[in-house]
OpenMM code with the backbone's topology and positions (N, CA, C; nanometers):
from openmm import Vec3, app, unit

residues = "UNK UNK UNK UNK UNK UNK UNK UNK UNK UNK UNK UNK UNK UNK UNK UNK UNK UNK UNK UNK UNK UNK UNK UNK UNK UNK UNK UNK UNK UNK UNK UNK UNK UNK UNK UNK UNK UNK UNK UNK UNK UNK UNK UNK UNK UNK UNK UNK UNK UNK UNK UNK UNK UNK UNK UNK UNK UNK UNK UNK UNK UNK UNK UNK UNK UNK UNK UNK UNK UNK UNK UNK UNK UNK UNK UNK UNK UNK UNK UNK UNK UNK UNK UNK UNK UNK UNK UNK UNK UNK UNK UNK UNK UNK UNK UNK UNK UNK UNK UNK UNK UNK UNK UNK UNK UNK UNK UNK UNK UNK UNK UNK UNK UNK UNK UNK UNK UNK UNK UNK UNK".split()
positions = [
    Vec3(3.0536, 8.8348, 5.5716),
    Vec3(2.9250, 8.7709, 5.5643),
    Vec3(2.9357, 8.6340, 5.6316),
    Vec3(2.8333, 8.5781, 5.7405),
    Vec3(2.8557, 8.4543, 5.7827),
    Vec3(2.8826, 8.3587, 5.6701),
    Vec3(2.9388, 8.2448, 5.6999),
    Vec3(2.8589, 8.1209, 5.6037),
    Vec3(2.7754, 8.1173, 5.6469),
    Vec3(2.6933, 8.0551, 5.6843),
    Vec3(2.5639, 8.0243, 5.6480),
    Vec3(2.4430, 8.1033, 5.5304),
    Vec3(2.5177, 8.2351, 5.5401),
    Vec3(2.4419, 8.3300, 5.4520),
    Vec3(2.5371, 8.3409, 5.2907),
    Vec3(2.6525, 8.3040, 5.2552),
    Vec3(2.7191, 8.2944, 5.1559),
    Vec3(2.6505, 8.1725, 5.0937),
    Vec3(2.6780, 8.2232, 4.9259),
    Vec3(2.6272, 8.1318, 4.8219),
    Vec3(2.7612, 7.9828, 4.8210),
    Vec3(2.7036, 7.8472, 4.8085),
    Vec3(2.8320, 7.7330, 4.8347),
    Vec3(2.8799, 7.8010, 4.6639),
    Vec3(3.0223, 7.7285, 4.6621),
    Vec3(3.0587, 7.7189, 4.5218),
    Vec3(3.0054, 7.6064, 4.4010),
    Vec3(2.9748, 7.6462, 4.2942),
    Vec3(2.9157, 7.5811, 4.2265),
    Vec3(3.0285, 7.4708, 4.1475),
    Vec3(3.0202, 7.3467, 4.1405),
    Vec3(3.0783, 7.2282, 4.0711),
    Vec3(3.0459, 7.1865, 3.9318),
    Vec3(3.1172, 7.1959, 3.8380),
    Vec3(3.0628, 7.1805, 3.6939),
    Vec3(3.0780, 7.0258, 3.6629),
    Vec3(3.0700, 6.8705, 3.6362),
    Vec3(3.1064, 6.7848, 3.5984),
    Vec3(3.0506, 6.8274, 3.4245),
    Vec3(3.1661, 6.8658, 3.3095),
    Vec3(3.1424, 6.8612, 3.1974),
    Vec3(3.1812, 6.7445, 3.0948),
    Vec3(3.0871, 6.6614, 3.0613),
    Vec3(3.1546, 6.5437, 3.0249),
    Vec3(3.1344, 6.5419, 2.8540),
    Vec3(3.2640, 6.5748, 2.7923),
    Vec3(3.2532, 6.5637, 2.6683),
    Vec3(3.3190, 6.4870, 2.6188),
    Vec3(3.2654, 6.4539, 2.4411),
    Vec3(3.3728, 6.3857, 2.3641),
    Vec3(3.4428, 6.4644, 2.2614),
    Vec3(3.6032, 6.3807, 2.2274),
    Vec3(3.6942, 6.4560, 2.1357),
    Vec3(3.6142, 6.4816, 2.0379),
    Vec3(3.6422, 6.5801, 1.9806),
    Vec3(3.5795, 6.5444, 1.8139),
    Vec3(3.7431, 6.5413, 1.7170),
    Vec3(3.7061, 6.5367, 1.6029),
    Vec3(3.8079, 6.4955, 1.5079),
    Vec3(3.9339, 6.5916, 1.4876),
    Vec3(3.8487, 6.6680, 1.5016),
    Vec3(3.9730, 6.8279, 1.4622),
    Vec3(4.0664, 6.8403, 1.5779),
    Vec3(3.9908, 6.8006, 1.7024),
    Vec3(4.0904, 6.7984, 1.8076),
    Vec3(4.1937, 6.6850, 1.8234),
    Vec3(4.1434, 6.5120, 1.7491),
    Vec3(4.2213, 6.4347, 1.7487),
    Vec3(4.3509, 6.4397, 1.6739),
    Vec3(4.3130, 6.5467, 1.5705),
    Vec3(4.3879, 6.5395, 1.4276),
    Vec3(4.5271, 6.6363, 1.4895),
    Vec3(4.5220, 6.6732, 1.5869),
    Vec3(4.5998, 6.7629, 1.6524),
    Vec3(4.7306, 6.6826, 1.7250),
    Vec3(4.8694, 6.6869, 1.7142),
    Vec3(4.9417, 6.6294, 1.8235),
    Vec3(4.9220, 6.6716, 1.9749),
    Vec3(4.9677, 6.6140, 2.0667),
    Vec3(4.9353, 6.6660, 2.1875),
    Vec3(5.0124, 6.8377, 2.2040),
    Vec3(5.1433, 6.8487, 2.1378),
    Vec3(5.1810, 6.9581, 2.1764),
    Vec3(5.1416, 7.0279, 2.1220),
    Vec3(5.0335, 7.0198, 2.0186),
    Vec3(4.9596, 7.1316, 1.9194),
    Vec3(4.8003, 7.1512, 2.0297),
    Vec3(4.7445, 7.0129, 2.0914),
    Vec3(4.6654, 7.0372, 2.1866),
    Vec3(4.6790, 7.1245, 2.2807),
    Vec3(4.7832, 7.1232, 2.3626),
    Vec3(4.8280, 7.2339, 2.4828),
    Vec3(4.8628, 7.3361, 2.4068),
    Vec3(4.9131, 7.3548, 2.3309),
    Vec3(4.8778, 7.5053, 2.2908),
    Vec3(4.7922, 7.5704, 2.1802),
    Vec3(4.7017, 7.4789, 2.1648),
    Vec3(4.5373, 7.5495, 2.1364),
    Vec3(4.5253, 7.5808, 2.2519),
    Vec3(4.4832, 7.4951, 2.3456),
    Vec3(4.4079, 7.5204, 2.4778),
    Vec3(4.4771, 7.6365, 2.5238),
    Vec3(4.6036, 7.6537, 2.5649),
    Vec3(4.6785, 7.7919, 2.6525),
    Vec3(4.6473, 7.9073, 2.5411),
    Vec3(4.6059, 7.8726, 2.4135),
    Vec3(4.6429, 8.0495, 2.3337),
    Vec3(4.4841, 8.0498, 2.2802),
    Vec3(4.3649, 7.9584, 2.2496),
    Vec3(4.2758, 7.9785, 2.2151),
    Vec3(4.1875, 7.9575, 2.3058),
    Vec3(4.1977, 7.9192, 2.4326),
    Vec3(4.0806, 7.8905, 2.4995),
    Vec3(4.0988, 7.9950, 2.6664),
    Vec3(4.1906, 7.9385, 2.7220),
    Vec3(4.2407, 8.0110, 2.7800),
    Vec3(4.2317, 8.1656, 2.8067),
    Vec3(4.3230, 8.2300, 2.7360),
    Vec3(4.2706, 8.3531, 2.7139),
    Vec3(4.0910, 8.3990, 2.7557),
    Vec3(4.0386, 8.3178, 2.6343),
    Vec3(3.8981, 8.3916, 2.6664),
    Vec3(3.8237, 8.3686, 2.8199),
    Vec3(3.8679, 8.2357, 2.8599),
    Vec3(3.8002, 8.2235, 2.9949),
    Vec3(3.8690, 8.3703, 3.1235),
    Vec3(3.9721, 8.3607, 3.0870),
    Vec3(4.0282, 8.4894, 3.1788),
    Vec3(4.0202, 8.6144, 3.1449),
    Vec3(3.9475, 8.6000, 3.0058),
    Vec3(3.8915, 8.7417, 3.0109),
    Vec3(3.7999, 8.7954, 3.0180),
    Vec3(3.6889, 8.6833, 3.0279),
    Vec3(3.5503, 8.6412, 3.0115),
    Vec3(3.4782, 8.5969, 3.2278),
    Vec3(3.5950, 8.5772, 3.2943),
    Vec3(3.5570, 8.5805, 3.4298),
    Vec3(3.6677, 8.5304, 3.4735),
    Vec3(3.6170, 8.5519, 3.6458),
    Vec3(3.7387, 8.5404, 3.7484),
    Vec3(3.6380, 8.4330, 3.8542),
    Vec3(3.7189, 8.3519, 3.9383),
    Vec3(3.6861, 8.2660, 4.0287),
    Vec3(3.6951, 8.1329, 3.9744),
    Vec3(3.7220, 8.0556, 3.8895),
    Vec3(3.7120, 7.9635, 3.8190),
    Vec3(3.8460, 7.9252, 3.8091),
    Vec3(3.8214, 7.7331, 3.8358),
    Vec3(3.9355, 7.6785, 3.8001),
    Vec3(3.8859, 7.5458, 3.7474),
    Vec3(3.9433, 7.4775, 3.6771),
    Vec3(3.9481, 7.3284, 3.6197),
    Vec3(4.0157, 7.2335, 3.6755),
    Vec3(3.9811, 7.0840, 3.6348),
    Vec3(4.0231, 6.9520, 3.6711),
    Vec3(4.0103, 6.8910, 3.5601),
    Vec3(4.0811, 6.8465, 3.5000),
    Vec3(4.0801, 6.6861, 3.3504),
    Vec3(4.0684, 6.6012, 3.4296),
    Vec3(3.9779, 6.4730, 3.3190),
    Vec3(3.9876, 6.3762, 3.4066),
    Vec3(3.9736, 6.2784, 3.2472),
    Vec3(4.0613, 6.1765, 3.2145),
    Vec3(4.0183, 6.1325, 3.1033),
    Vec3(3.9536, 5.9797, 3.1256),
    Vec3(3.8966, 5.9974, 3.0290),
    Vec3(3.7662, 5.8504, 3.0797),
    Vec3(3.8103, 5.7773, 3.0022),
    Vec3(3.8634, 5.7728, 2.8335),
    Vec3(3.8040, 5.7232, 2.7344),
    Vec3(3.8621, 5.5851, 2.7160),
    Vec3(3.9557, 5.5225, 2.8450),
    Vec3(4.0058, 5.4080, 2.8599),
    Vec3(3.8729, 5.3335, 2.9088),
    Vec3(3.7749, 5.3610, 2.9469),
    Vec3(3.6613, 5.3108, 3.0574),
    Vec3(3.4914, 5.3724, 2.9380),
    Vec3(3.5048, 5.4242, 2.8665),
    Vec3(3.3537, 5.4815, 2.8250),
    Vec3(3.3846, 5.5400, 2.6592),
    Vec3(3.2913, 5.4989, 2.5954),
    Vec3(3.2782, 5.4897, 2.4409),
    Vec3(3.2025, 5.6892, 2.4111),
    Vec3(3.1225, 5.7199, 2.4811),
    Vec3(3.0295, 5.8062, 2.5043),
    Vec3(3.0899, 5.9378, 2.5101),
    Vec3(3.1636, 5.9250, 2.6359),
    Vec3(3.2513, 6.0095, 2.7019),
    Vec3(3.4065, 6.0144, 2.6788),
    Vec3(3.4723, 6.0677, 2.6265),
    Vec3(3.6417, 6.0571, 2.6643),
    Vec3(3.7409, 6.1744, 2.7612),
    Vec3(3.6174, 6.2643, 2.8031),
    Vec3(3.7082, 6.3591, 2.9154),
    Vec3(3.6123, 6.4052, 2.9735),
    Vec3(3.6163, 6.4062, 3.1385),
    Vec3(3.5553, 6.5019, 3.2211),
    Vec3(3.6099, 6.6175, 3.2604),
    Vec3(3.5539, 6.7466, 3.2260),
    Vec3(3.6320, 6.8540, 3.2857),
    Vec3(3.4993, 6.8890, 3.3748),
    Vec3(3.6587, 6.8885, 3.5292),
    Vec3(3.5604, 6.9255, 3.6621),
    Vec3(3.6048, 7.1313, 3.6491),
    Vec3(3.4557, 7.1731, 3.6386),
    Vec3(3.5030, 7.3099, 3.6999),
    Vec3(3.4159, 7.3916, 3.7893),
    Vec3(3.5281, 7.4331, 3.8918),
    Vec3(3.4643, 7.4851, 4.0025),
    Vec3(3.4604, 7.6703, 4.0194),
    Vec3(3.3287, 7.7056, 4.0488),
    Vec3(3.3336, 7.8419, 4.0228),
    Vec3(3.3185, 7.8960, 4.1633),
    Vec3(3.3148, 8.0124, 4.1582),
    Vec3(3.2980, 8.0620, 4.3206),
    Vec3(3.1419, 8.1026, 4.3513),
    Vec3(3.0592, 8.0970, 4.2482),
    Vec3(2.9264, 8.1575, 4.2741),
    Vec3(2.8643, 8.1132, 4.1342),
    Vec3(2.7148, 8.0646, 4.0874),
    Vec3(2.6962, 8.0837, 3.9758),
    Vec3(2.6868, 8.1847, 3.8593),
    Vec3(2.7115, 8.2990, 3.9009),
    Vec3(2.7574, 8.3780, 3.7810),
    Vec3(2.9073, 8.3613, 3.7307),
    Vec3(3.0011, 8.3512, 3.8333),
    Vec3(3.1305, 8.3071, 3.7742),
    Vec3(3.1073, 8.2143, 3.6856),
    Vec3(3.0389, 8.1072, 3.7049),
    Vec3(2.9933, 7.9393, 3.6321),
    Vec3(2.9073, 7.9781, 3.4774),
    Vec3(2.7908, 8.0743, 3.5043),
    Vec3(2.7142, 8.1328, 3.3490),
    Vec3(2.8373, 8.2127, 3.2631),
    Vec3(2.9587, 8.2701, 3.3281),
    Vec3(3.0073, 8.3545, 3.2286),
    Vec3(3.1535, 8.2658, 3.1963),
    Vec3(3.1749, 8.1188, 3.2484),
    Vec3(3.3128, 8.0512, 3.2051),
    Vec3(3.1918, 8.0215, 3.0765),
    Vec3(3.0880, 7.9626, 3.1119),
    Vec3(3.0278, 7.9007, 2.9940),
    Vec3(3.0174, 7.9520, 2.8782),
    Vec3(2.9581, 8.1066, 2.9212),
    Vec3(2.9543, 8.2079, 2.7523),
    Vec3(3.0739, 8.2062, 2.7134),
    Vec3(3.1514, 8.2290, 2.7851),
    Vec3(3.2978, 8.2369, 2.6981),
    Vec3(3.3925, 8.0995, 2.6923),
    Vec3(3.3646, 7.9943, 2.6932),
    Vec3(3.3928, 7.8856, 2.6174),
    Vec3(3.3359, 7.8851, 2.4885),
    Vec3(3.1608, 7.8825, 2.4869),
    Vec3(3.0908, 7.8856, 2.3803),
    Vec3(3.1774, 7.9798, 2.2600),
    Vec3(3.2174, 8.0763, 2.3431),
    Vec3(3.3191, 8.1651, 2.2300),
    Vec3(3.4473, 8.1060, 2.1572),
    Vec3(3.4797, 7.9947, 2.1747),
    Vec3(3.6191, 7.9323, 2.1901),
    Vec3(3.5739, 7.8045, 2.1091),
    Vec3(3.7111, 7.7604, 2.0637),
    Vec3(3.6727, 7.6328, 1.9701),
    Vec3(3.6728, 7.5063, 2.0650),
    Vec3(3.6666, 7.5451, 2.2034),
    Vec3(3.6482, 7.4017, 2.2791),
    Vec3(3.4827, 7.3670, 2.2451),
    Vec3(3.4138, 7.4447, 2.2209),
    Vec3(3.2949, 7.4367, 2.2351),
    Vec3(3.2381, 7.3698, 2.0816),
    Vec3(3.2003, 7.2229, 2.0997),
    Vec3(3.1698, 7.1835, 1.9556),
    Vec3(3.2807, 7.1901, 1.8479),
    Vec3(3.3825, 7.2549, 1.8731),
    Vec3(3.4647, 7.2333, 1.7382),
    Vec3(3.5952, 7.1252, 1.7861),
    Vec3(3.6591, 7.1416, 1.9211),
    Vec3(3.7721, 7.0633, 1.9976),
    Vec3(3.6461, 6.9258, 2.0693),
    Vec3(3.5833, 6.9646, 2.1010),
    Vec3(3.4939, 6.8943, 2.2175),
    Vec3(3.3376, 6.8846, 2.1671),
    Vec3(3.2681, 6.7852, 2.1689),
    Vec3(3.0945, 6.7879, 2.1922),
    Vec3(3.1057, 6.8027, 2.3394),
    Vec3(3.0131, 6.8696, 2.4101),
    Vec3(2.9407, 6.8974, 2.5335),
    Vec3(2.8749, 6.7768, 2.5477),
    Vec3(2.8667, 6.6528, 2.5975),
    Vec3(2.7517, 6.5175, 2.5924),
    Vec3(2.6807, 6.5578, 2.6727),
    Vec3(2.7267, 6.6496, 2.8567),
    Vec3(2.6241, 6.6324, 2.9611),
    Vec3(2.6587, 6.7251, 3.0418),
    Vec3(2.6036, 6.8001, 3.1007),
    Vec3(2.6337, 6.9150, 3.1925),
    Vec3(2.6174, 6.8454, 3.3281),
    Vec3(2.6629, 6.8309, 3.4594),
    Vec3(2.6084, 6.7859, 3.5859),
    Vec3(2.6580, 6.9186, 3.6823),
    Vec3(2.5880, 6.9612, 3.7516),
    Vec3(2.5907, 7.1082, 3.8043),
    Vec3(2.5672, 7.0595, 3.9140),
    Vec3(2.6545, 7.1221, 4.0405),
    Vec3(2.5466, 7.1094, 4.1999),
    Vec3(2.6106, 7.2016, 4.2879),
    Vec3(2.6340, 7.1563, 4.3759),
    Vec3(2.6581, 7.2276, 4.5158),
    Vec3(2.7033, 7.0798, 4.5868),
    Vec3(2.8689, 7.1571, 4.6528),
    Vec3(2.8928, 7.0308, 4.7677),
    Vec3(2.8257, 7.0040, 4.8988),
    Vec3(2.7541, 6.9200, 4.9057),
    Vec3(2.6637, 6.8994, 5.0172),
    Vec3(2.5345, 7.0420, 5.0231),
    Vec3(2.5430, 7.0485, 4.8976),
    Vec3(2.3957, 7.1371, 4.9244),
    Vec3(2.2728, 7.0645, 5.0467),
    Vec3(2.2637, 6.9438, 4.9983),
    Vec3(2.1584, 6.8993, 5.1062),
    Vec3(2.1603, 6.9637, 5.2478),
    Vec3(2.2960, 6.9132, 5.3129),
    Vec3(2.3318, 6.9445, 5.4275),
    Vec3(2.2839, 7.0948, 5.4309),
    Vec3(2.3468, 7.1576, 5.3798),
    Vec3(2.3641, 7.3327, 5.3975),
    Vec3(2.1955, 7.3725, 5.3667),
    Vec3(2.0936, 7.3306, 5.3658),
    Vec3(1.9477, 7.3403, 5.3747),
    Vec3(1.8841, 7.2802, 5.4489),
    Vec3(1.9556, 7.1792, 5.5024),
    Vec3(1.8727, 7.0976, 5.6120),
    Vec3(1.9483, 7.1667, 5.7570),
    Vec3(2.0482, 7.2215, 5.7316),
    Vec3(2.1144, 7.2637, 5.8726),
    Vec3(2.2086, 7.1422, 5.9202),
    Vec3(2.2372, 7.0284, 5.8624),
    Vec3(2.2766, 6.9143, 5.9115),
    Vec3(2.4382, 6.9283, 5.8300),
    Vec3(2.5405, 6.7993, 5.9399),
    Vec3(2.6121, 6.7578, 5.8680),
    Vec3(2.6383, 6.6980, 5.7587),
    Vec3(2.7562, 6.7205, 5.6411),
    Vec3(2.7324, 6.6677, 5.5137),
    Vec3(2.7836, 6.4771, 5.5990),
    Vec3(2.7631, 6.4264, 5.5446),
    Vec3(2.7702, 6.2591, 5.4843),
    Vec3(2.8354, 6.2470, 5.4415),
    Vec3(2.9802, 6.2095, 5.4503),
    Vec3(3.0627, 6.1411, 5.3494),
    Vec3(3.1566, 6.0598, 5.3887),
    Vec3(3.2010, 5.9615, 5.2425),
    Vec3(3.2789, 5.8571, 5.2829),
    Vec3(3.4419, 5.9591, 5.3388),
    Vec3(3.4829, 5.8731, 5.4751),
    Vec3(3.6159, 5.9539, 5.4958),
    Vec3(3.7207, 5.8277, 5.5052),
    Vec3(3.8497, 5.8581, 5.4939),
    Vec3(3.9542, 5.7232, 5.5024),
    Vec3(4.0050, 5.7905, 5.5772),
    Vec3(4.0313, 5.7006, 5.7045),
    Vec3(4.1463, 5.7151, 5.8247),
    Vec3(4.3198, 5.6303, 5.7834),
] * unit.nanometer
topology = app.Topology()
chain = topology.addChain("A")
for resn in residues:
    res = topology.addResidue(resn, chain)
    for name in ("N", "CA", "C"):
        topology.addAtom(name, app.Element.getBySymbol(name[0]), res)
């Protein structure tokens, strides 16, 4: 299929905060919730999907982690979501504060134009 006719990949910015049950956790009890309770369901629940951490909570009261996740199409992106919701990241490890959803340079890829961006030489 050309690009131009392929769907871009969809970008998740999920910005949540800890909640308690997850603080109350050591870190090596954290990584393996996440690898044996969360995990699992996303890989069994869809394919195309990967993650990025990003922790804020040195910089923002609101927020203490961004998880970037990138899907290959938005149905990959609707079915990581149902099956988190299945998982104790959802409200029981994590509040959800803000969903930010897009497309890289969607603009561009509708206007026919080059994307815009800052580059470092």
């Amino acid at each position: 299929m050309p690009a131009e006719t392929t769907e871009p990949p969809v970008t998740a910015f999920m910005l949540v905060k800890t909640t308690p049950e997850w603080l109350a956790l050591t870190p090596r009890e954290r990584v393996e919730a996440f690898t044996t309770r969360v995990l699992p369901a996303i890989k069994a629940g869809t394919t195309g999907v990967r993650s990025r951490f990003y922790d804020t909570e040195f910089y923002s009261a609101r927020v203490t982690d961004v998880w970037v996740w990138e899907a290959e199409d938005h149905r990959a992106y609707r079915l990581l979501v149902d099956a988190l919701r299945e998982t104790p990241f959802w409200d029981r490890y994590f509040e959800v504060v803000d969903l930010l959803v897009g497309t890289e340079n969607g603009y561009a890829r509708t206007y026919g134009l080059e994307p815009v961006a800052t580059v470092t030489t």
